[in-house]
C-alpha positions in Angstrom: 8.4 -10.8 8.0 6.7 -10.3 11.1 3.2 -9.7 12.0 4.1 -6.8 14.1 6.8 -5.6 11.4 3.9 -6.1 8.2 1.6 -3.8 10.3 3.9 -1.0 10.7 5.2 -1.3 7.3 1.9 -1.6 6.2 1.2 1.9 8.5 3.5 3.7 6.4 2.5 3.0 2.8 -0.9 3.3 3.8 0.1 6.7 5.2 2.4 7.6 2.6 -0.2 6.6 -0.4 -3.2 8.0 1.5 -0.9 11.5 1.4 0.4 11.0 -2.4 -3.4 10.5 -3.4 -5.2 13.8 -0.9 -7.2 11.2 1.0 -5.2 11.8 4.1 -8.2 14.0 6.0 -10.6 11.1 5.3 -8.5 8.2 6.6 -8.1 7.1 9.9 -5.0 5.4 11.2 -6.7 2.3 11.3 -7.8 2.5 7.6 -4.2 3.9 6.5 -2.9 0.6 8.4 -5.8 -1.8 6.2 -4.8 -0.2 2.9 -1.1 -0.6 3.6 -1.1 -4.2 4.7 -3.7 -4.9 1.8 -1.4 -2.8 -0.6 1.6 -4.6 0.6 0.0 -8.3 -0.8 -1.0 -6.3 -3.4 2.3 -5.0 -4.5 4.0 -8.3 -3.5 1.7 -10.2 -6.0 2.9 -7.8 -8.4 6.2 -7.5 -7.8 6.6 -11.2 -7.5 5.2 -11.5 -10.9 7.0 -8.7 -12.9 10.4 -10.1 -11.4 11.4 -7.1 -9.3 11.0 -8.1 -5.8 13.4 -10.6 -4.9 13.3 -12.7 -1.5 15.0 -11.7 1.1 15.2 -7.9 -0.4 14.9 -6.1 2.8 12.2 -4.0 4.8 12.6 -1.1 2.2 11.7 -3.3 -0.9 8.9 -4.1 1.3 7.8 -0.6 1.8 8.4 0.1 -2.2 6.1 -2.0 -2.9 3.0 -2.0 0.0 3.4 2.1 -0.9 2.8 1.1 -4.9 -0.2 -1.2 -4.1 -2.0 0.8 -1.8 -1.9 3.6 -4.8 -3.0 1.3 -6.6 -5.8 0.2 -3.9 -6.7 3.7 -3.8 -7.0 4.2 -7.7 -9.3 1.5 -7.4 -11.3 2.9 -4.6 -11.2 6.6 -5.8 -12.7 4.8 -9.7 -15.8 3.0 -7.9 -16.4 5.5 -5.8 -16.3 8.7 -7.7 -16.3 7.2 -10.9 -13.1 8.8 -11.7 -9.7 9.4 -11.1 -8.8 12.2 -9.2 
């Protein structure tokens, strides 16, 4: 995939996860872009690994999986800095 196409891709999830997990109001577009591209290698590690995301899958199996990483990015993020799930 595309530079250009990861980013927007990457916009959404970030977006979409930022949404799912109420941290919309204190991301920017730029940040919701970051933890979608970051959530997109993250999910593609994973997804590669657990045997689910197959090459050559498409843009939406792409989304599926940046949108699962960056929850799980923001887990992470919500854990150090709170110290707990919200």
């Amino acid at each position: 995939m595309g530079w250009i196409a990861t980013i927007i891709i990457g916009g959404i999830a970030g977006w979409l996860a930022s949404m799912v997990m109420g941290r919309d109001a204190s991301m920017g577009i730029f940040l919701n872009v970051v933890v979608g591209v970051v959530g997109g290698v993250i999910g593609s590690f994973l997804g590669a690994q657990l045997g689910f995301l197959a090459p050559g899958g498409g843009w939406i199996s792409y989304l599926i999986t940046a949108f699962i990483g960056a929850v799980v990015l923001l887990l992470v993020i919500n854990l150090v800095q709170r110290g707990r799930v919200r």
